[in-house]
N, C-alpha and C positions, 0 to 999 in steps of 0.2 A: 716467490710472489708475496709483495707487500702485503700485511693485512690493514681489511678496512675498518675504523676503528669511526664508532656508531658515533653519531653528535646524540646529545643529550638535550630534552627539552623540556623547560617547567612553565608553568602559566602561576600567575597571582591575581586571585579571585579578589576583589574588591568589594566587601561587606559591610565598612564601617561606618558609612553615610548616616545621616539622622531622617533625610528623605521630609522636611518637614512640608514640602508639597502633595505631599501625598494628602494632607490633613485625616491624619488617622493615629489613634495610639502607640499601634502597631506598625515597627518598622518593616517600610515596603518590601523587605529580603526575606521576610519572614511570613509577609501575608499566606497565605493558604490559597491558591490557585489548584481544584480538582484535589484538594484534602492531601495535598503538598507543600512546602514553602515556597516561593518564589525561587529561593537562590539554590533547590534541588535539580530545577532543572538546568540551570549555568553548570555546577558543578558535574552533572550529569555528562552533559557532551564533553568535556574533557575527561571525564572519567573515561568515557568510552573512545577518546582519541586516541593518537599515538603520543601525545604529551607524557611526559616520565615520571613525573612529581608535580603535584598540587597545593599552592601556600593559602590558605585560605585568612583574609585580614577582617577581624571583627573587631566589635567594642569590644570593650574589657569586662564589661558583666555579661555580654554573651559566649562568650569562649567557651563555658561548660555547656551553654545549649548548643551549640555548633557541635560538639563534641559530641555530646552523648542523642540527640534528638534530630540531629542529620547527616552526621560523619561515621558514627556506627551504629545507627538505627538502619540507614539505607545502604551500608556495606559499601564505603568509599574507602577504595584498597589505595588510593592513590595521594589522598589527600595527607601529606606527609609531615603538617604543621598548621598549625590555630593560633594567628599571632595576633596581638594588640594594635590596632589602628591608630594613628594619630590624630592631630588635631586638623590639618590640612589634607586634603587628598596625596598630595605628594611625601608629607608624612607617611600614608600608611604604607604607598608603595616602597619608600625605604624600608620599612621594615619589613614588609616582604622581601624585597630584596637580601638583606638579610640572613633572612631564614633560610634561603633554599641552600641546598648541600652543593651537588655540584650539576654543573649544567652549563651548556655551548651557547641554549640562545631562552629570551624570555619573551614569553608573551604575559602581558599584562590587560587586564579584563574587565571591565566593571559586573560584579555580580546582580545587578538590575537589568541587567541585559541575558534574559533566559533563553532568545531564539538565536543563540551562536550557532551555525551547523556547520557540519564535519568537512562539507565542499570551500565553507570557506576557509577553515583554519587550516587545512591543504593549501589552500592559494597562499597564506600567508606565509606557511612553512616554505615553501618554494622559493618565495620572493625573499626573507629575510635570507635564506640560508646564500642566497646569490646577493643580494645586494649589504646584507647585514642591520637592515631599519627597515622596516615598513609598518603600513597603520590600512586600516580597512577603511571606505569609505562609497559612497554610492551620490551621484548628481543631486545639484538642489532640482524639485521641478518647477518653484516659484522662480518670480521675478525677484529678485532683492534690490533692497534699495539702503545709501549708506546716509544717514541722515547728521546735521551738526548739535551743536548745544542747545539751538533751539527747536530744535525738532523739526529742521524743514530737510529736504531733501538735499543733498548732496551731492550726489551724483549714482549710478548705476551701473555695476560693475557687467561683466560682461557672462552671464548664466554659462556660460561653455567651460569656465573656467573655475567654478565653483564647486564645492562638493562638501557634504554633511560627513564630518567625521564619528566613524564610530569606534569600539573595542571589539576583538585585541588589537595590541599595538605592541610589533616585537621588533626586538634588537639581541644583539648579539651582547651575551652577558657581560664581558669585558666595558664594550661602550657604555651601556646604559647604568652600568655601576659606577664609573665614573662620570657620569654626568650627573647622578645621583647626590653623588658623594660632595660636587662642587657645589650645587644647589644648595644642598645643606648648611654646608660650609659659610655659604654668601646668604641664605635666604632672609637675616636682619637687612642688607645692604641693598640688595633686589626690592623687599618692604618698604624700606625709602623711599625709591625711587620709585615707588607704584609701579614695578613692575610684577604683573600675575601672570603665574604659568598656570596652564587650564590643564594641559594633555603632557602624556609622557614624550611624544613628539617635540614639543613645544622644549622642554627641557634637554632635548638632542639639536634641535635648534638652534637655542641660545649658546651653547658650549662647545658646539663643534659645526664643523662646513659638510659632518657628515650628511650625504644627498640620503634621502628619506621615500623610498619606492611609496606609492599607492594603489593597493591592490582593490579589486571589486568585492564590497559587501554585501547587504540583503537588506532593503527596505524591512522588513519586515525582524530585520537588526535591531529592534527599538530599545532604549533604555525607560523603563520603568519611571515614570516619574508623578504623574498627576493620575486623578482618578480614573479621568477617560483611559490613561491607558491600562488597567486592570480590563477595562469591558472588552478592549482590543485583546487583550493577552486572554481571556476567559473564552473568546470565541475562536482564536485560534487556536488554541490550544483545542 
């Protein structure tokens, strides 16, 4: 009898934003939500996942606070690196990338995003481990509307077929390291051409026809970004 030989899975917390919508001194990962930081409780539900390993991406002058005032103040057995963020988002994710040792598939995370929960990164493990890409996401409930230069209306896409992306967004380590790696490679020539990649999807995208599952999120998914939503996150919480 064959043995079955376990896949290995890491997540890359996203910590190194400046958050300057917050309009606050203090960066939003770090606020104090119930005499916690923000990014304890992201780190938290992967801690308590079945994820394998934790890359946690900060600034560079927080890397000793990450360290000593949430990585082993709060006994994160998981968290198995504290690496320099870049200047772009997509920066920091390479270096996450990076850093992880070894591992089958990656989810990647924004750490402003504290209400990840365990039914979804289930769903998402399922869907990447079959399809090898997927990204979380839930319906817009507004009407959207696509407007031109001038600001009038354009046209109206059709609500059925829309939907709010949110994090994790995972791929199997092989792809999204090479699509990583080409981005990089190209990101002066891409700059050119104005073209912005926003999501790690987006960079699966552009580099490959690989088909990209969507799995169901959690309204309640929200990325941290303006004040209002501390009040959201202080009451549900």
């Amino acid at each position: 009898m064959s043995e079955v030989i376990k896949k290995r899975y890491a997540a890359i917390v996203l910590a190194a934003g400046s958050g300057k919508r917050m309009q606050s001194p203090v960066q939003k990962q770090y606020m104090l939500i119930h005499d916690k930081p923000l990014i304890y409780y992201t780190i938290k539900a992967f801690e308590e996942s079945f994820v394998d390993e934790i890359i946690l991406v900060c600034g560079k002058n927080e890397i000793d606070y990450c360290r000593n005032e949430i990585v082993d103040y709060y006994g994160f057995k998981k968290v198995t690196a504290i690496v320099e963020g870049g200047k772009e988002r997509y920066h920091s994710v390479a270096a996450g990338l990076n850093a992880i040792d070894k591992c089958d598939y990656v989810f990647i995370h924004d750490g402003a995003r504290p209400f990840v929960k365990q039914e979804m990164l289930l769903r998402a493990k399922n869907a990447v481990t079959e399809h090898g890409a997927c990204i979380v996401g839930m319906p817009v409930k507004d009407t959207i509307k696509v407007i031109n230069e001038n600001g009038m209306i354009d046209k109206t896409p059709d609500r059925n077929s829309l939907f709010v992306i949110q994090t994790p967004q995972c791929f199997e380590r092989e792809l999204i390291d090479s699509c990583y790696k080409k981005l990089i490679e190209q990101e002066q020539e891409l700059s050119e051409q104005g073209i912005k990649i926003t999501d790690d999807a987006m960079v699966v995208e552009y580099f490959t026809n690989h088909p990209i599952k969507l799995v169901e999120g959690d309204y309640c998914n929200i990325k941290v970004t303006t004040p209002e939503d501390l009040l959201f996150i202080q009451n549900y919480l």
